[in-house]
C-alpha positions in Angstrom: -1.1 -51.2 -37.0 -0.8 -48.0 -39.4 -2.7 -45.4 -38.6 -5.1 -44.1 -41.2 -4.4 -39.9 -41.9 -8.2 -39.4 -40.8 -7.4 -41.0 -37.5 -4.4 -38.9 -36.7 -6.5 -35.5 -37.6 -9.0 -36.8 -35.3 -6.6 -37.5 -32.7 -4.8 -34.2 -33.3 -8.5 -32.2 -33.3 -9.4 -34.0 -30.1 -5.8 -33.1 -28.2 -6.1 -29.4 -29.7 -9.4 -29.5 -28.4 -8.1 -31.0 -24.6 -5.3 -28.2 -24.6 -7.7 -25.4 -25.5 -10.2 -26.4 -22.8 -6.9 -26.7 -20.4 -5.9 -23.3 -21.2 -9.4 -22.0 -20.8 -9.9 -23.0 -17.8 -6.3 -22.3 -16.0 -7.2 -18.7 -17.8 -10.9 -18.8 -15.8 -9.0 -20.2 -12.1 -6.7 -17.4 -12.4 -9.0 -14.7 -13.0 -11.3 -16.0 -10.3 -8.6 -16.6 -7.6 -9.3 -14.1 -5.3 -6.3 -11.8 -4.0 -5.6 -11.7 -0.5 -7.9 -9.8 2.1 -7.8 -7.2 3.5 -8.5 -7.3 7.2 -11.1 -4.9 8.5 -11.5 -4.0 12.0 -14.0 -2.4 13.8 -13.6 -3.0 17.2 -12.8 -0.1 19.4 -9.4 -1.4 19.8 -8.8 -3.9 17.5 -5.8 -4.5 15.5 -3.8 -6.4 12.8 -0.5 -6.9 11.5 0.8 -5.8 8.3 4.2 -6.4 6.5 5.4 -9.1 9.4 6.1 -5.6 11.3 4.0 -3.1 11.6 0.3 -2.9 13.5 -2.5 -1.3 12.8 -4.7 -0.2 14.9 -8.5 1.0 15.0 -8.2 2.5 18.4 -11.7 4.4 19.0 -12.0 6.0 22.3 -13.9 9.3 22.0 -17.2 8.1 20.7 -19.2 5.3 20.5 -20.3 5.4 16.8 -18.7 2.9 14.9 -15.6 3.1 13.5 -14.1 0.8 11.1 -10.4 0.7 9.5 -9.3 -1.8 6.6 -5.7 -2.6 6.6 -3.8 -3.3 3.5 -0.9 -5.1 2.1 1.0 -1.8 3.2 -1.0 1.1 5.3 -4.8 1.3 6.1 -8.1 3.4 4.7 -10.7 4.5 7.2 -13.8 2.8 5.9 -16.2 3.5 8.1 -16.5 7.1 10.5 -19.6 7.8 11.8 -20.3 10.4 14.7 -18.8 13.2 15.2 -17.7 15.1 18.6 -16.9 19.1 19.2 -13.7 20.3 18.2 -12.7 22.1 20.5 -11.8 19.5 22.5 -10.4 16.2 22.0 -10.9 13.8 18.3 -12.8 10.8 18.8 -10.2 8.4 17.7 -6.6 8.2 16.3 -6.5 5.2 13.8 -3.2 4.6 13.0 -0.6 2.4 12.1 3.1 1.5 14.5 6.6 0.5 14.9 6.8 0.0 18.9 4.3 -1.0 21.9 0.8 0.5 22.3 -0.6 -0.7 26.0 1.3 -3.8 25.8 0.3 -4.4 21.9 4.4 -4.9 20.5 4.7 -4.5 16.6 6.8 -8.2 15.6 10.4 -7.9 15.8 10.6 -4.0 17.1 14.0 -3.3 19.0 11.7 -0.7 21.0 11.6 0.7 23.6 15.5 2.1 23.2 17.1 4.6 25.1 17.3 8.0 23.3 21.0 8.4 23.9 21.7 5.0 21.6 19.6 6.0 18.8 22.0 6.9 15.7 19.1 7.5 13.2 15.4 6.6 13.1 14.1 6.9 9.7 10.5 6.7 8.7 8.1 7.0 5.6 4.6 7.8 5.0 1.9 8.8 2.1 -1.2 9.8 3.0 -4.2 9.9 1.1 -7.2 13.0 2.3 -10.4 13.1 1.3 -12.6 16.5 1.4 -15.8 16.6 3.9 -14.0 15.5 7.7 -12.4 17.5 10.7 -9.2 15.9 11.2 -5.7 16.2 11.2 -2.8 13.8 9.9 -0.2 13.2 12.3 2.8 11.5 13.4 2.6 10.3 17.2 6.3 9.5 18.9 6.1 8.5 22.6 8.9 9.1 25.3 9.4 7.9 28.8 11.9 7.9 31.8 11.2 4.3 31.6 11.4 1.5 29.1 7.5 0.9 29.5 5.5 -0.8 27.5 1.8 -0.5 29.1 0.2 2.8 28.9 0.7 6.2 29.1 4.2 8.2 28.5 5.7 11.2 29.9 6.1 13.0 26.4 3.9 13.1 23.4 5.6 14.4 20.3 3.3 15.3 17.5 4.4 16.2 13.8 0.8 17.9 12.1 1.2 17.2 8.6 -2.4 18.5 7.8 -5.0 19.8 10.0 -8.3 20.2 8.5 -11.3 22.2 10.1 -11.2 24.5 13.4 -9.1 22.5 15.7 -5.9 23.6 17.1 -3.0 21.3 18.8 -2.8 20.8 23.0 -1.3 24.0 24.4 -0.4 27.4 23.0 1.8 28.3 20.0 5.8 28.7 21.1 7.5 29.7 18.0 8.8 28.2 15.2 11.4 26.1 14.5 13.2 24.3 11.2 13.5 20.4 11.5 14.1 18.0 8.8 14.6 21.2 6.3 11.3 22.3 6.7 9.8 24.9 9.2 7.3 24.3 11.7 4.9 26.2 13.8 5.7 24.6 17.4 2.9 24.2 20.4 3.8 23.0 24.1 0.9 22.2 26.3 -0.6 19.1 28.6 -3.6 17.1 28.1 -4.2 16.2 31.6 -2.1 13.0 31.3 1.0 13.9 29.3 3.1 16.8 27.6 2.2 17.2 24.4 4.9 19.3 21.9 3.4 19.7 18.9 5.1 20.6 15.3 2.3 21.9 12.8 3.5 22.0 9.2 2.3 25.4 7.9 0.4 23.8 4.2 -0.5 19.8 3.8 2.3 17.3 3.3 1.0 14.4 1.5 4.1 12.2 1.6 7.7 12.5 3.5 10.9 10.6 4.0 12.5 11.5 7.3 14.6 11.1 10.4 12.0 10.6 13.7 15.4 11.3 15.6 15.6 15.2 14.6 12.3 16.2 16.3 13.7 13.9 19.7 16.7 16.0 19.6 14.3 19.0 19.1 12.1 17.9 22.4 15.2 17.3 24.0 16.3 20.6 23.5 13.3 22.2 24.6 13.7 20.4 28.0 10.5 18.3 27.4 12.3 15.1 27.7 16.2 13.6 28.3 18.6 11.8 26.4 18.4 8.7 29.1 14.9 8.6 28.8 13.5 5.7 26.1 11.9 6.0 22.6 8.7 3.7 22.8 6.5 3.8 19.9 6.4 5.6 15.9 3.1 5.9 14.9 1.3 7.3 12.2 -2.4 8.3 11.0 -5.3 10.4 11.6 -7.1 12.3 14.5 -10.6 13.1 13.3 -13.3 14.8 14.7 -16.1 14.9 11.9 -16.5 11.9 9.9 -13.3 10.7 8.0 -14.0 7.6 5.9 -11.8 7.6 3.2 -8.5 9.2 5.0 -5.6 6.5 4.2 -2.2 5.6 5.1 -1.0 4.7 1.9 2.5 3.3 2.4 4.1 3.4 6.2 8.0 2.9 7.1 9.4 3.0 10.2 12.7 1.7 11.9 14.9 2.9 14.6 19.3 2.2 14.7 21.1 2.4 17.8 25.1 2.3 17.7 25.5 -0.8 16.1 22.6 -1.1 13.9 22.3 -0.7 9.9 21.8 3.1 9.3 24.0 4.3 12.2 27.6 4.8 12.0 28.2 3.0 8.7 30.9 0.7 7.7 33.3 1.7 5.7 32.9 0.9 2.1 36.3 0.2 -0.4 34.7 0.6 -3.6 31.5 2.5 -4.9 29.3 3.2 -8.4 26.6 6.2 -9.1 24.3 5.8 -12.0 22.4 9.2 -12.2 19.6 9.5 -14.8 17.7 12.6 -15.3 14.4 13.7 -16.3 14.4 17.7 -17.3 12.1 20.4 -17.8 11.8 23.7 -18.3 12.7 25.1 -14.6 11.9 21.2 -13.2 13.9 18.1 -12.9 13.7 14.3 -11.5 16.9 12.4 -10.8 16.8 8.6 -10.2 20.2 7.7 -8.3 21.5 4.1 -8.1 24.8 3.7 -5.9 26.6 0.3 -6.7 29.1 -1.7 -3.9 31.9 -2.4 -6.0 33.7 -3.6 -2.8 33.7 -7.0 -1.4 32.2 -6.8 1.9 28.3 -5.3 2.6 27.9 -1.0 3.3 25.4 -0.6 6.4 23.9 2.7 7.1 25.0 3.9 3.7 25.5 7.7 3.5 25.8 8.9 0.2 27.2 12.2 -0.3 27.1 15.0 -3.3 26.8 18.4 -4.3 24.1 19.7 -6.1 24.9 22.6 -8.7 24.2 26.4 -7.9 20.2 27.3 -8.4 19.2 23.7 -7.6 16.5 22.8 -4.8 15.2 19.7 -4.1 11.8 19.4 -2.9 10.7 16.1 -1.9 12.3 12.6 -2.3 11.4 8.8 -2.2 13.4 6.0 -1.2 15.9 7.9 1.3 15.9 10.9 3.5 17.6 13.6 2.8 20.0 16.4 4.4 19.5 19.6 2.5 18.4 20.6 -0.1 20.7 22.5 -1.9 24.5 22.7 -2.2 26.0 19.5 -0.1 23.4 17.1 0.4 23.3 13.9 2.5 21.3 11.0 1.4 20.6 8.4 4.0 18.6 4.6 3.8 14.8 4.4 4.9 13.6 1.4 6.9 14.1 -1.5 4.1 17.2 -0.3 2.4 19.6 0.5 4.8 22.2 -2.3 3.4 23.9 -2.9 0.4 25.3 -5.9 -0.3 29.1 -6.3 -1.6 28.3 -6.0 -5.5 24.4 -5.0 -4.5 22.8 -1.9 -5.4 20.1 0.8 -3.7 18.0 3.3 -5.5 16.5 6.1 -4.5 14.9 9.6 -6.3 14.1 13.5 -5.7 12.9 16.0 -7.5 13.4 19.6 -7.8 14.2 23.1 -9.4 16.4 24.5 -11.4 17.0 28.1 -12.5 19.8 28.9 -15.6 21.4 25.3 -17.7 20.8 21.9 -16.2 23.6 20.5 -14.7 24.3 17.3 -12.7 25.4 16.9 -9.6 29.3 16.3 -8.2 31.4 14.9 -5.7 29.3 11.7 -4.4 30.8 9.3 -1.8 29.6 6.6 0.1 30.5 6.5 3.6 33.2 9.1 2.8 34.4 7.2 0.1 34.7 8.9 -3.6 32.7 6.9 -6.1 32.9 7.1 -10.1 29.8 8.0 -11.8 28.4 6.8 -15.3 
């Protein structure tokens, strides 16, 4: 039977109708779909994993008022700090975040502990976030041991300050100075009673850093505070605070650690190679965003990607990649999830700096040794 042109605007009304409602309410289950959770944990030493990788870890020990962390997709925030103990003596907690073993607790998939003498490279990443109102300081904690053990205490505590807050002071007495990573450091040696403690206090607040762990190990190891056969155990990174601290946050975390035969060590060789620089200039300022292509047929691991930067530029921090120097012939090497590129693949990475005179770009880059075009 025919329909009648009423019926089919009825018909179409009524499915416009349907397919509005439809759309209405998809639109209403995916604005109501909660995101994932974050995992808060206020145990004394609870913990959590994050990124299939890394733990975090509340780890209160020098006070009984509560603490509380919140780890995130990919760091942690201190959400609750209460108490507060005297500071001249120890913090009452160091909530952090790790690549390695804590008293048996094993980050998923670490290749720690690993003997200092295989270790090619360890690069590692971190932002913090500070908030004003706490005693504490931000710092890097990097255990070594004559021994390959998992389950307490190590011989050698290496501490990288990258802001200290308030009237407290490292373990020990000042040493000197010394320049690691391309920055300078004010340096402290001392014992807390169960371990040495060398300590490597940047001199103003460092809010975010790419680096190589392994260049403050060969520092300790030159200073005669550990060995090359002794064993890297655990990279960890957050906060040691004596007053308060809710708010203090480990934004972003990266940590990973290449023996001989690893990504980011030696490097394989690579046949065939593309750089893509793009600039953004200012008067006296600049940002480069640098994308090396593989134009070779098998995979680059531990890229190395070399170039020189023209006369009167500095570089002053970077993202994606650690950095050797910072003016004339610089180095740039892969952080924890970039350290391959794929035959035809790309990585990217960035810096900023200064400039003095005309703006120039830079020259000469090779990967792995090999000269690459640029476009």
């Amino acid at each position: 039977m025919r329909s009648s042109p009423r019926r089919l605007r009825t018909v179409r009304a009524l499915s416009g109708a349907l397919l509005a409602a439809l759309a209405t309410l998809a639109t209403l289950l995916v604005a109501t779909t909660p995101a994932q959770a974050d995992t808060t944990l206020c145990e004394p030493f609870g913990s959590t994993v994050i990124q299939g990788r890394y733990v975090v870890q509340n780890n209160r020990w020098g006070t009984s008022a509560t603490q509380c962390v919140t780890a995130t997709d990919t760091g942690f925030r201190v959400s609750q700090a209460d108490g507060s103990v005297p500071t001249n003596g120890a913090p009452k907690s160091y909530p952090s975040v790790f690549n390695g073993c804590h008293y048996t607790n094993c980050s998923p998939g670490t290749n720690l502990p690993v003997q200092v003498s295989t270790i090619s490279s360890a690069p590692s990443s971190i932002s913090y976030g500070y908030v004003p109102g706490a005693v504490y300081n931000a710092a890097y904690d990097i255990w070594l041991d004559p021994t390959p053990r998992t389950d307490g205490v190590n011989r050698t505590e290496i501490m990288i300050w990258f802001n200290r807050v308030g009237p407290i002071q490292p373990i020990g007495s000042p040493v000197g100075t010394a320049s690691v990573g391309g920055r300078t450091w004010e340096v402290w040696t001392g014992s807390n009673g169960s371990n040495d403690v060398i300590s490597f206090v940047a001199p103003s607040a460092i809010s975010s850093w790419s680096f190589d762990v392994k260049d403050f190990i060969d520092q300790t190891v030159a200073r005669g505070m550990a060995q090359d056969n002794w064993y890297l155990t655990s990279v960890q990174a957050g906060f040691e605070p004596w007053q308060s601290g809710a708010g203090l946050a480990v934004n972003s975390f990266s940590s990973t650690v290449n023996t001989g035969g690893d990504p980011g060590g030696p490097g394989t060789p690579a046949t065939g190679c593309q750089v893509t620089y793009a600039s953004n200039v200012w008067q006296g300022g600049f940002t480069a965003d640098v994308t090396v292509k593989n134009t070779g047929t098998t995979a680059v691991d531990g890229w190395k990607l070399g170039f020189t930067l023209p006369s009167g530029q500095r570089i002053t921090n970077a993202w994606n990649a650690t950095l050797s120097g910072s003016t004339g012939a610089v180095t740039a090497s892969p952080v924890a999830h970039n350290a391959r590129i794929t035959a035809g693949g790309t990585q990217s990475f960035g810096f900023q700096g200064t400039y003095g005179g005309s703006f120039a770009e830079p020259s000469g880059f090779t990967l792995n040794g090999t000269a690459c075009s640029v476009t």
